[in-house]
Phi, psi and omega in degrees: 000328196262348133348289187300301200283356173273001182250352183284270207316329194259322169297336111002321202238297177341293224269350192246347139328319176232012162255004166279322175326284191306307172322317196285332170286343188271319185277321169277349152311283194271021149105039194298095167279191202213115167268106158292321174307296178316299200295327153344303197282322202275319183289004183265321191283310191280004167261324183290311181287313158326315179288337166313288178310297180327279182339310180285346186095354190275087178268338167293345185263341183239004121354282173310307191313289202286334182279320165278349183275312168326305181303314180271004149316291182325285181317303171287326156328302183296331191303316162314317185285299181303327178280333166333299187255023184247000000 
């Protein structure tokens, strides 16, 4: 059994190897661009609704909230970053 999860656990890590891979060959294939500005904008709303949710008591919600305005924070840095370095 602990074989089986150790060959689960490593295809598993193998596939997310090459689905982290693939976007960034896909975004340079095709010309993907980044309105920064908008994501910008959306990150300001998903912070602004967090402080809300806090406020309100949804503290797990804003959590969530906050974790996804990280995330296109993130998103929007490469986009940045990729225009930097082309």
């Amino acid at each position: 059994m602990r074989r089986m999860s150790t060959l689960v656990v490593t295809a598993a890590m193998a596939a997310g190897v090459v689905f982290t891979a693939l976007p960034a060959q896909s975004a340079v294939a095709s010309g993907i661009t980044c309105n920064v500005a908008e994501m910008h904008q959306q990150i300001t709303r998903l912070r602004d609704r967090a402080n809300s949710q806090d406020r309100s008591g949804d503290h797990s919600g804003a959590r969530n909230t906050r974790a996804e305005a990280d995330a296109l924070q993130r998103r929007m840095q490469w986009c940045i970053d990729a225009d930097d370095n082309v």
